[in-house]
C-alpha positions as a LaTeX table, in Angstrom:
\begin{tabular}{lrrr}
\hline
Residue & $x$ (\AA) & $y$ (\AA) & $z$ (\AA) \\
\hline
Unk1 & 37.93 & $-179.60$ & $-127.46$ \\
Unk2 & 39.97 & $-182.89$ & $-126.92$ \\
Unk3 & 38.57 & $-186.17$ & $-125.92$ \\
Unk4 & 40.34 & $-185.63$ & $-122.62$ \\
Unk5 & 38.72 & $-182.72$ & $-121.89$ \\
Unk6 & 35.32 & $-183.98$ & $-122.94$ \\
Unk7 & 35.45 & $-186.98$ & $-120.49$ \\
Unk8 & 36.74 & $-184.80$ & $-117.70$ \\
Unk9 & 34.24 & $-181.92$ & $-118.82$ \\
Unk10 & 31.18 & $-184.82$ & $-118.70$ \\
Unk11 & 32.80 & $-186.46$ & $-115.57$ \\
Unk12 & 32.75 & $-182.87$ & $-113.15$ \\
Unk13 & 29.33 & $-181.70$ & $-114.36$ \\
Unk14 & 27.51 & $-184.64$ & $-113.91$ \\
Unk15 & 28.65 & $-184.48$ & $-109.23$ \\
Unk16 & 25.76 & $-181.47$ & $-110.36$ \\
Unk17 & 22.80 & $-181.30$ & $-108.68$ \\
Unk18 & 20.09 & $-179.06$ & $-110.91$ \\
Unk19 & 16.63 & $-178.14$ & $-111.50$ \\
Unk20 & 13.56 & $-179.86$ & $-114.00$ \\
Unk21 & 10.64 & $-179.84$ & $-116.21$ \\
Unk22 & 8.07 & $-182.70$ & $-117.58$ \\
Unk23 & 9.06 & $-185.80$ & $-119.42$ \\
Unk24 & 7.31 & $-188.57$ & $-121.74$ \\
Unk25 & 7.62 & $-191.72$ & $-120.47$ \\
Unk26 & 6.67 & $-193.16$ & $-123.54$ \\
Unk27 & 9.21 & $-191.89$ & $-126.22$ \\
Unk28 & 12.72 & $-190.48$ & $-126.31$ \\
Unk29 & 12.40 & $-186.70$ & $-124.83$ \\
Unk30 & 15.14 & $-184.20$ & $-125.81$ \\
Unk31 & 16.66 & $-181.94$ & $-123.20$ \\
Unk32 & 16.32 & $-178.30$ & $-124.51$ \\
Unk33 & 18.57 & $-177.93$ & $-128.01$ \\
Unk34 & 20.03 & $-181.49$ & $-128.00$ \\
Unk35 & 20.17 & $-183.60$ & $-130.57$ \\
Unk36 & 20.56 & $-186.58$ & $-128.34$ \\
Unk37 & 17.81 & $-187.62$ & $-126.37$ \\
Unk38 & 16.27 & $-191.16$ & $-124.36$ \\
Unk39 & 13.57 & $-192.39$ & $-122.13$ \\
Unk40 & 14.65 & $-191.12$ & $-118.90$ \\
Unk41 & 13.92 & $-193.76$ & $-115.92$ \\
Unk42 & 11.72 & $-193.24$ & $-113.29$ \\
Unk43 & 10.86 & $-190.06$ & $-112.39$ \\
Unk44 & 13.90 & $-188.12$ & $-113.77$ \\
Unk45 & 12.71 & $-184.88$ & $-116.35$ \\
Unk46 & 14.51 & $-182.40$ & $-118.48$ \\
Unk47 & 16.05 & $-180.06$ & $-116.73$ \\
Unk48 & 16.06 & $-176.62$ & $-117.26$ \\
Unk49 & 19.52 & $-175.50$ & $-116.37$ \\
Unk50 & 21.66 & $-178.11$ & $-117.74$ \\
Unk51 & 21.57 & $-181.01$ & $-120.84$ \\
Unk52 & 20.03 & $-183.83$ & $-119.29$ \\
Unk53 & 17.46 & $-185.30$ & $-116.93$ \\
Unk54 & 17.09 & $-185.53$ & $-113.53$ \\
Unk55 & 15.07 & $-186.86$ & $-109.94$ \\
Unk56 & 14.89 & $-183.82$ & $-107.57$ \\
Unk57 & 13.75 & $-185.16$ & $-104.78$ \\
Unk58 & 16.31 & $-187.79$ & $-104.79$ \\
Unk59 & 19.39 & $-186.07$ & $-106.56$ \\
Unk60 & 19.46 & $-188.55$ & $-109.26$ \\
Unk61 & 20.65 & $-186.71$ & $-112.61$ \\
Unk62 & 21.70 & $-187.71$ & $-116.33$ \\
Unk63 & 24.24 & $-185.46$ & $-117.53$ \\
Unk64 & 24.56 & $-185.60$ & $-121.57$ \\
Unk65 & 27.52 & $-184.26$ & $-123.76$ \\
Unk66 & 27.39 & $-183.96$ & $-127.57$ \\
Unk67 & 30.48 & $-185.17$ & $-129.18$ \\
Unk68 & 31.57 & $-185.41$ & $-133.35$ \\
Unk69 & 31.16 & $-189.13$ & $-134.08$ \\
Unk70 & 34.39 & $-189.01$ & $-135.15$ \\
Unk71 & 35.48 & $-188.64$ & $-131.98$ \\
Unk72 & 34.56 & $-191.89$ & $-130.64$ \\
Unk73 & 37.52 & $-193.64$ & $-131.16$ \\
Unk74 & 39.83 & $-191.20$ & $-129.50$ \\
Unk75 & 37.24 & $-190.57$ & $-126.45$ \\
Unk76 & 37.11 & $-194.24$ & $-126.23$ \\
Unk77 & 40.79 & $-194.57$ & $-125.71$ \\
Unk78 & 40.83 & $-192.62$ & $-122.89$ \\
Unk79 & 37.82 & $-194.20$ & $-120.74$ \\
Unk80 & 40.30 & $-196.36$ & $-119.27$ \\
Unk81 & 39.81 & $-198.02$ & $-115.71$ \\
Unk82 & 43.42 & $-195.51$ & $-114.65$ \\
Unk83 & 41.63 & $-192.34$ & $-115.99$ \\
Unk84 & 38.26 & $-193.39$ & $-114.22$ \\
Unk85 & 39.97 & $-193.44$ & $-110.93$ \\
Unk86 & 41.48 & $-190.51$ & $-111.53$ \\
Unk87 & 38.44 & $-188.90$ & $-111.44$ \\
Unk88 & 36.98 & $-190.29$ & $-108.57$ \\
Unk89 & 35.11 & $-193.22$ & $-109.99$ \\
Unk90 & 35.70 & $-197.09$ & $-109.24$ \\
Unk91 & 35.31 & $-199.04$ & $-112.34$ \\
Unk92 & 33.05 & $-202.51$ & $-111.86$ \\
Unk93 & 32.30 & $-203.68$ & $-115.13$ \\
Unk94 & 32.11 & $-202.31$ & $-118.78$ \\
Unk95 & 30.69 & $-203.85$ & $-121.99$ \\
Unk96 & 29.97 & $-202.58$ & $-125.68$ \\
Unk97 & 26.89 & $-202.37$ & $-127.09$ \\
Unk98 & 24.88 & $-201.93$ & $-130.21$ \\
Unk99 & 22.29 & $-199.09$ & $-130.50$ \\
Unk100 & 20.09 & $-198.02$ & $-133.27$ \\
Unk101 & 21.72 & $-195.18$ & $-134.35$ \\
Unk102 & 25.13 & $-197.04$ & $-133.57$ \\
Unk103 & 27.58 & $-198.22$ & $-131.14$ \\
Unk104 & 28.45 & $-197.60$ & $-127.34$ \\
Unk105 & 30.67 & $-198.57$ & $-124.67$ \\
Unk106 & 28.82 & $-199.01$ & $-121.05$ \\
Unk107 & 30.69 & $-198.30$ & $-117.65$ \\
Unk108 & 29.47 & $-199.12$ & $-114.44$ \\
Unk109 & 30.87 & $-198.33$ & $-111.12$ \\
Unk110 & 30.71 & $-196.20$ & $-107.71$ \\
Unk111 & 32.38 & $-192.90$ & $-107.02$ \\
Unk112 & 31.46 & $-190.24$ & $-104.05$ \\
Unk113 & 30.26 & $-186.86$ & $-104.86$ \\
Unk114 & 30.62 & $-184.67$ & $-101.77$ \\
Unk115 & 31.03 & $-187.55$ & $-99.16$ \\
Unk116 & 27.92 & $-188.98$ & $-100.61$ \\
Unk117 & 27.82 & $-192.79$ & $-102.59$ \\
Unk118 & 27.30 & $-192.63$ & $-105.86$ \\
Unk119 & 26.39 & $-195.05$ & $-108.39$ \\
Unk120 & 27.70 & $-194.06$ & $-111.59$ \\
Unk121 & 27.40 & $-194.96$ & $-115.32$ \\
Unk122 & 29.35 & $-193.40$ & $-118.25$ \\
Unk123 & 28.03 & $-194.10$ & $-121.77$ \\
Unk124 & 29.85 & $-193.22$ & $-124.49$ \\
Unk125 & 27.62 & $-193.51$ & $-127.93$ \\
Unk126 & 28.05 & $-192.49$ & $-131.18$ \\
Unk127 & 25.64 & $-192.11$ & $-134.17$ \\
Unk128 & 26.05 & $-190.93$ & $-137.84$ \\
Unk129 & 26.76 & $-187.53$ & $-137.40$ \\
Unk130 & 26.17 & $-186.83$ & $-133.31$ \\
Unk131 & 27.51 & $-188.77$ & $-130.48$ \\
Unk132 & 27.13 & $-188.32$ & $-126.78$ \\
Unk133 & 28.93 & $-188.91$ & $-123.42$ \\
Unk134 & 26.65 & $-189.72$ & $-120.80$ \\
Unk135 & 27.09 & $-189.49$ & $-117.54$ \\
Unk136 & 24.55 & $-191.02$ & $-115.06$ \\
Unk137 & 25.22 & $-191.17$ & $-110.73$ \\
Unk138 & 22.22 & $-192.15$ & $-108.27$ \\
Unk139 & 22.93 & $-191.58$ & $-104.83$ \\
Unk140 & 23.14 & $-194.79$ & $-102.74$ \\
Unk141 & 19.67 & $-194.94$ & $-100.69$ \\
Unk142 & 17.74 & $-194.30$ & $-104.58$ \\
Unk143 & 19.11 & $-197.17$ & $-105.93$ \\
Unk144 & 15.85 & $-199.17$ & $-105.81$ \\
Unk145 & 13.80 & $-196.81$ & $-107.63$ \\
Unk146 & 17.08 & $-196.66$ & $-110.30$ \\
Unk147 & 18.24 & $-199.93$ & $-110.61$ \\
Unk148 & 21.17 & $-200.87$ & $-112.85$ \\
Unk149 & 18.17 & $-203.11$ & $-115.38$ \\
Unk150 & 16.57 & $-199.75$ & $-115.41$ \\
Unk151 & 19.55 & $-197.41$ & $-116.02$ \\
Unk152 & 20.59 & $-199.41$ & $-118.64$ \\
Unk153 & 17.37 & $-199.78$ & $-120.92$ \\
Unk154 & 17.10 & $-195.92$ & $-120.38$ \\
Unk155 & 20.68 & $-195.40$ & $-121.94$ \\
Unk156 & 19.55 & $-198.10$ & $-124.52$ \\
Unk157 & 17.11 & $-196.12$ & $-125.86$ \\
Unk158 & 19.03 & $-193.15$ & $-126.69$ \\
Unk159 & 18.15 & $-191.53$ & $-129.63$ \\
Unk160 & 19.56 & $-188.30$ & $-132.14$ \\
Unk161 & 17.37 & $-186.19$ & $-134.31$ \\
Unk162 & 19.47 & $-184.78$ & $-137.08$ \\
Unk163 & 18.07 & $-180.60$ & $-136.73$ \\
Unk164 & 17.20 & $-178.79$ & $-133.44$ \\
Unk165 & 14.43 & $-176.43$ & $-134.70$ \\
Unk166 & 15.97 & $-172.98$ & $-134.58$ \\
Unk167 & 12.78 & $-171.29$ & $-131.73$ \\
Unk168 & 14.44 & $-174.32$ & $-129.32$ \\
Unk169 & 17.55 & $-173.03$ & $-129.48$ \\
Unk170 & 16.51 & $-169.49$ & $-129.35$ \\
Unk171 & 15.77 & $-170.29$ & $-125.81$ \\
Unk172 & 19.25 & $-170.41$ & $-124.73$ \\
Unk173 & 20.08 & $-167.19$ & $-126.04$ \\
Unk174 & 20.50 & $-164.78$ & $-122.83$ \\
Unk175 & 18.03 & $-162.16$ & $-124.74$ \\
Unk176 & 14.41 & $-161.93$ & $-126.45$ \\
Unk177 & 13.73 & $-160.67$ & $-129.60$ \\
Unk178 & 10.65 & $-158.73$ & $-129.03$ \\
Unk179 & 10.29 & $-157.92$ & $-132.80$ \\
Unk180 & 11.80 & $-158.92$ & $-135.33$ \\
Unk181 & 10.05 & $-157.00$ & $-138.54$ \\
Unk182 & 9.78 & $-159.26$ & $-141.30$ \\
Unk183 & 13.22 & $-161.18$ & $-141.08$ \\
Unk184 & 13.42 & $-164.65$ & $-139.81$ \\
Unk185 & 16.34 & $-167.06$ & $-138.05$ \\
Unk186 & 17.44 & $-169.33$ & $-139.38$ \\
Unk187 & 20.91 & $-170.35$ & $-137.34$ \\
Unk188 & 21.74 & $-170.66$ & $-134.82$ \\
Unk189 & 25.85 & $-171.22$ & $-133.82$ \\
Unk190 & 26.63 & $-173.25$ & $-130.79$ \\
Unk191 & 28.51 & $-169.87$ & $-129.68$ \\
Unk192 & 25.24 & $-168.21$ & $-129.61$ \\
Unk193 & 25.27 & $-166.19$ & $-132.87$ \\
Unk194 & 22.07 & $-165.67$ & $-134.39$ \\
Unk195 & 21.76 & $-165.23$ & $-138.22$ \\
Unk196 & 18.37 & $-163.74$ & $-139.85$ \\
Unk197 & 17.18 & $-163.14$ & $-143.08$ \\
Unk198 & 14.42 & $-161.31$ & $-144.61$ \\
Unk199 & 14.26 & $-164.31$ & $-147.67$ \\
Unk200 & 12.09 & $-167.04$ & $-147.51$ \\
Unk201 & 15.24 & $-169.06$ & $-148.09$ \\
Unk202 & 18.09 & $-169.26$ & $-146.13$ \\
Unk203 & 21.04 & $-167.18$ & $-148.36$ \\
Unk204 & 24.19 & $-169.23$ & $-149.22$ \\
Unk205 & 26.22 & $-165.95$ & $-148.96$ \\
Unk206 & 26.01 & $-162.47$ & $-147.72$ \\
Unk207 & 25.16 & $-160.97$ & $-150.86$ \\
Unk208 & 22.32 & $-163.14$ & $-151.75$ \\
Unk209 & 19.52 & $-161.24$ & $-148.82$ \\
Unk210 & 19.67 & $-159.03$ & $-146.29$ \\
Unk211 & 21.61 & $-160.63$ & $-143.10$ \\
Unk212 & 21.26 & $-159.64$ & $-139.60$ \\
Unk213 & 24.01 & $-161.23$ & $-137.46$ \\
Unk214 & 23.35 & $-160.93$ & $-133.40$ \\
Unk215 & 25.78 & $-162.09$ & $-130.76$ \\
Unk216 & 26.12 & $-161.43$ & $-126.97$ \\
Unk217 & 29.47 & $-161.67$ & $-125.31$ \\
Unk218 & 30.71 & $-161.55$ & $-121.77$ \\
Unk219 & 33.31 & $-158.33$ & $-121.12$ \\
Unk220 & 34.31 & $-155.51$ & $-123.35$ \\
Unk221 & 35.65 & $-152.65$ & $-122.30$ \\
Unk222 & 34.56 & $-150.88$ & $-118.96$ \\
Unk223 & 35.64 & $-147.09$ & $-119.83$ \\
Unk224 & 33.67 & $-145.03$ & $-122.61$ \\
Unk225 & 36.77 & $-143.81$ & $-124.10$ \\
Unk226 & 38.09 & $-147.66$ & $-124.80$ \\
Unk227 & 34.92 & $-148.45$ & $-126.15$ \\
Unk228 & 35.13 & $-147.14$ & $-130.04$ \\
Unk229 & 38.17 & $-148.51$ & $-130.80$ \\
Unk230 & 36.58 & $-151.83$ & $-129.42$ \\
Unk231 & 34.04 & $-151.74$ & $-131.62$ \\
Unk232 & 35.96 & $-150.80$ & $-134.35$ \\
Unk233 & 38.30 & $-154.02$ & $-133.93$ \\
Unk234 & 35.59 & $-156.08$ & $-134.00$ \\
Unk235 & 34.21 & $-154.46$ & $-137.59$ \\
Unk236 & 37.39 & $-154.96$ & $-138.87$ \\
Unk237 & 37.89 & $-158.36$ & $-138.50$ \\
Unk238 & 34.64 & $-159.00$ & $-140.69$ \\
Unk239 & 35.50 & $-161.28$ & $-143.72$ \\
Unk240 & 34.04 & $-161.43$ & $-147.11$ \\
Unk241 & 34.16 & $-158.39$ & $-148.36$ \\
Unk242 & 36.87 & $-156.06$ & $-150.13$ \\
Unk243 & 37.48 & $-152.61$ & $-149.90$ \\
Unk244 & 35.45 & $-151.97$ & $-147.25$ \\
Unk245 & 35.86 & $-148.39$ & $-146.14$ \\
Unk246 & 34.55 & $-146.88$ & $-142.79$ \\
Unk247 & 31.33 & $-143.73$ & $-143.87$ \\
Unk248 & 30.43 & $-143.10$ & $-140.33$ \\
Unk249 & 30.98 & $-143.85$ & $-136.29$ \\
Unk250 & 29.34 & $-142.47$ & $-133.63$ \\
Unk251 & 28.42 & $-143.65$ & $-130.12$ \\
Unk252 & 24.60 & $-143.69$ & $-129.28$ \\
Unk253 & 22.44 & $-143.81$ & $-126.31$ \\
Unk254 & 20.20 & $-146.90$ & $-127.11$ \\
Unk255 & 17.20 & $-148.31$ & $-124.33$ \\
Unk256 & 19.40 & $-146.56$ & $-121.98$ \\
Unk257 & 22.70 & $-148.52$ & $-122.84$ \\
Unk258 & 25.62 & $-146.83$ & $-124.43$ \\
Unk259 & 26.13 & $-148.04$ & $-128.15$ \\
Unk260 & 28.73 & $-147.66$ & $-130.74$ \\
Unk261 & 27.86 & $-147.74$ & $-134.63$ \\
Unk262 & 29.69 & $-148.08$ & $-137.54$ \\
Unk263 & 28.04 & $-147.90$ & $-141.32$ \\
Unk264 & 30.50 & $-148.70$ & $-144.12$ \\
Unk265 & 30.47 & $-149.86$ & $-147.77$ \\
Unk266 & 32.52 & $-152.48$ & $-149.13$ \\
Unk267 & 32.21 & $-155.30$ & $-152.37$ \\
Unk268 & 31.06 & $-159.06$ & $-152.14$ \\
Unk269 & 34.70 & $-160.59$ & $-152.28$ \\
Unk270 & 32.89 & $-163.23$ & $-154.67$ \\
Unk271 & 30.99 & $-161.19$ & $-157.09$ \\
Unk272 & 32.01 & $-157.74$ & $-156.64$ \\
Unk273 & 28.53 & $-156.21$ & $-155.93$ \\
Unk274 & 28.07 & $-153.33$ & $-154.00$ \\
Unk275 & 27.23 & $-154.01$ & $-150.42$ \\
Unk276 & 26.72 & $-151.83$ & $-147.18$ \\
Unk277 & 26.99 & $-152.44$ & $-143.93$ \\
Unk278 & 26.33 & $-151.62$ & $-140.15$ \\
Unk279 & 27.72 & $-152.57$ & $-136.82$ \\
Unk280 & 26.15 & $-152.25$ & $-133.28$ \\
Unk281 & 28.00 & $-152.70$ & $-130.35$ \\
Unk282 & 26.02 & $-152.62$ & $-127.14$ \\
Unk283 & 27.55 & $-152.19$ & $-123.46$ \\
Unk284 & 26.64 & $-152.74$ & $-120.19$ \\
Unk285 & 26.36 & $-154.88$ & $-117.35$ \\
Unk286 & 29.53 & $-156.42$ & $-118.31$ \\
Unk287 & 28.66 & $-158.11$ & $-121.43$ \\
Unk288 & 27.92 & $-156.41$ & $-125.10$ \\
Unk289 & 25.83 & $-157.32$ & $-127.67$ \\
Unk290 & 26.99 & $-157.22$ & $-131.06$ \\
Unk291 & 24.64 & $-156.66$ & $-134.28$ \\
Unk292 & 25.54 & $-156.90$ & $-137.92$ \\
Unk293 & 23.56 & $-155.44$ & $-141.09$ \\
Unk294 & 24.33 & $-156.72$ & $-144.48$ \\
Unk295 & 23.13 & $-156.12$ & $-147.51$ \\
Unk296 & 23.62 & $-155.04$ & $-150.84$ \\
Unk297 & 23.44 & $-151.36$ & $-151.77$ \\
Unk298 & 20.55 & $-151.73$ & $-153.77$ \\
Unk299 & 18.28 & $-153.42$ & $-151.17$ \\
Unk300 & 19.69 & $-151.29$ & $-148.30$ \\
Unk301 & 16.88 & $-148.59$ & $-147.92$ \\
Unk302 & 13.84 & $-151.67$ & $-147.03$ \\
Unk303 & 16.61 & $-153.16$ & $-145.18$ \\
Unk304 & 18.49 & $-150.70$ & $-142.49$ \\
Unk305 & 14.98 & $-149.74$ & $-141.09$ \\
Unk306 & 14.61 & $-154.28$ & $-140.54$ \\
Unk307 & 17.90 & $-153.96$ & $-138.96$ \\
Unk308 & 17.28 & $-151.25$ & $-136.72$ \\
Unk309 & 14.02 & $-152.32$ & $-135.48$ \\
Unk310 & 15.44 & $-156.20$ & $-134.58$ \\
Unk311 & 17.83 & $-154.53$ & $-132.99$ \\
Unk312 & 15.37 & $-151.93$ & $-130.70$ \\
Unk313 & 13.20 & $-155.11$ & $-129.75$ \\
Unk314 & 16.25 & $-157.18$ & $-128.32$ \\
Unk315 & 15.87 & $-157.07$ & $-124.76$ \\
Unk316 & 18.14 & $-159.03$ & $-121.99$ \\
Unk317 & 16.52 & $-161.98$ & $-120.38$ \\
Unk318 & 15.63 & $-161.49$ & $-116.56$ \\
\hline
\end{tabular}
């Protein structure tokens, strides 16, 4: 994503208006699978819905964006007073800063949300590896519980933690995994794929343990008949591996859900060992849900039955 699309990105979401859950007051709190996190002010919490904090029962809300630390300088270049207004905001003052995990560059101003005066700061920070845009509006009549002194030392405080422990972001995954029989996660993409293992390590490549890859898409095809060859696209854009040839495909009827499977063999493009494989593709109610079995042809019989359970026991959310 481009720097321009991350300010414009921070600078929509943040006219939002969501929903909360308990805060420390004491130390930095992290919204739910961010690395970036700060003493919210007053009596703003974590919200549930979105990354951030925010004040119900006045509206006030802290909207926060992850961006590469690299990015700072390019982001930076386009928080100009021109591009502010552009979005609706009126620029009053700015000034850089120094945090402890690095730099920033503070913007204060006004801007109206829906008709309705906001005070708004953006915060652009960086740290070693994560930075953040922060975006922070108070509506007009709240500004003496939020006061600019207080806004500011909240913002100050920001923080990043260098992991987000793998069950926290397993919470933003649209599905449950009601069992997962012996195999653990252990990443977590910020797409949404899950990767397990049945190791007590995590594997540095797919031949080194069993690997069970789950993913959950919007679409895919409405009409049974389109469905296979779907499916079969998706298998076939699978990467390290070499002569992978196609043993079986059938379409099954799964928790009520029509599924497609594919089992295949192939070789470890690195080493050459003997690996087999298996694909689920899930339909229905206009998403899929894609699962993944890898593992070598010697360890396949204690691992297909691991595979198949995870993938009985995942469940949609709701």
């Amino acid at each position: 994503m481009s720097s321009r699309a991350f300010f414009a990105r921070a600078a929509v979401l943040a006219g939002l208006a969501l929903a909360a859950a308990p805060a420390d007051a004491a130390n930095p709190v992290y919204p739910l699978a961010s690395h970036v996190g700060l003493v919210a002010p007053g009596a703003m919490k974590p919200s549930e819905r979105f990354r951030g904090f925010e004040d119900p029962a006045t509206g006030a809300s802290i909207l926060i964006l992850e961006v590469p630390a690299q990015a700072y300088p390019e982001v930076e270049k386009q928080m100009t007073a021109e591009a502010l207004k552009k979005q609706g905001m009126t620029e009053e003052k700015r000034e850089n800063v120094t945090l402890t995990v690095g730099k920033g560059l503070l913007i204060v101003g006004e801007q109206a949300v829906d008709a309705k005066k906001m005070r708004k700061w953006v915060f652009l920070a960086t740290g070693a590896e994560v930075g953040a845009l922060i975006a922070v509006q108070v509506p007009d009549e709240a500004r003496g519980k939020y006061t600019d002194a207080d806004v500011r030392t909240a913002l100050m405080s920001m923080s990043v933690r260098p992991s987000v422990p793998i069950d926290e972001q397993m919470r933003l995954l649209p599905i449950s995994l009601d069992n997962l029989s012996g195999m653990r996660p252990f990443r977590m993409l910020p797409n949404g794929t899950l990767f397990l293992t049945d190791g007590a390590k995590d594997p540095p490549d797919v031949a080194a343990a069993p690997l069970l890859i789950i993913s959950v898409a919007p679409g895919g095809p409405q009409e049974p008949t389109d469905r296979a060859n779907f499916a079969r696209n998706l298998f076939t854009g699978l990467n390290d591996f070499k002569d992978l040839q196609i043993r079986s495909a059938d379409m099954l009827r799964l928790d009520n859900q029509q599924t497609h499977e594919i089992q295949a063999e192939a070789k470890d493009v690195k080493t050459g060992v003997p690996m087999k494989l298996v694909q689920w593709v899930r339909f229905g109610n206009g998403a899929f849900i894609r699962f993944v079995g890898i593992a070598r042809t010697d360890a396949w019989t204690q691992a297909f039955p691991q595979f198949r359970a995870v993938r009985d026991g995942v469940k949609p959310k709701g």
